[in-house]
C-alpha angles and dihedrals in degrees: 000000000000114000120255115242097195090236132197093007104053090040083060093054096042090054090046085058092049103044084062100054090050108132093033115119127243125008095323080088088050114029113074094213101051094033081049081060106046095045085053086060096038087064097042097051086049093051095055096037089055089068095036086055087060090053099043090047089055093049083060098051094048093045086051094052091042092055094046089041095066093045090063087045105255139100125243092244085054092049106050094039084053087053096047093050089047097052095242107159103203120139119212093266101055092043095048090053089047091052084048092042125031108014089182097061097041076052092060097042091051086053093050089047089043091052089044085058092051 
């Protein structure tokens, strides 16, 4: 009895694979089992790093409106308590770009979040 090979649908499979390991050295590009591996480990480590890429952009964004808050001469904690009393809705990111942009405005936001503490 001839063995069978699978064909069309494991070689699509197979291509699929290797396609994504296009770019790897090595055999891990060529050969289906190791590139099979190393894909594996590709898409875990993406997976991961999609969540740990929130969490390091947030730490940026922290450490920026830190900075720009001392040099209007309040702390972060301050800041964002002040925001929250006086009903400023600005996530991290809005607020980081403001403090990089436009200091004036940032400025302006710190004073109304300093009046709404005290």
């Amino acid at each position: 009895m001839p063995r069978v090979t699978r064909g069309f649908k494991a070689r699509r499979r197979r291509n699929k694979v290797l396609k994504m390991a296009k770019g790897y050295r090595g055999g891990k590009h060529r050969l289906y089992r190791t590139a099979t591996e190393a894909v594996d480990r590709a898409l875990c480590f993406a997976y991961r790093d999609r969540r740990t890429n929130k969490r390091n952009f947030r730490r940026l964004w922290i450490t920026r409106i830190s900075a720009a808050a001392k040099l209007n001469g309040t702390s972060y904690s301050r800041l964002i308590n002040g925001l929250k009393n006086a009903d400023i809705e600005l996530d991290r990111k809005v607020l980081s770009n403001l403090a990089i942009v436009d200091p004036n405005a940032f400025g302006e936001v710190v004073k109304t979040a300093g009046s709404a503490t005290s």
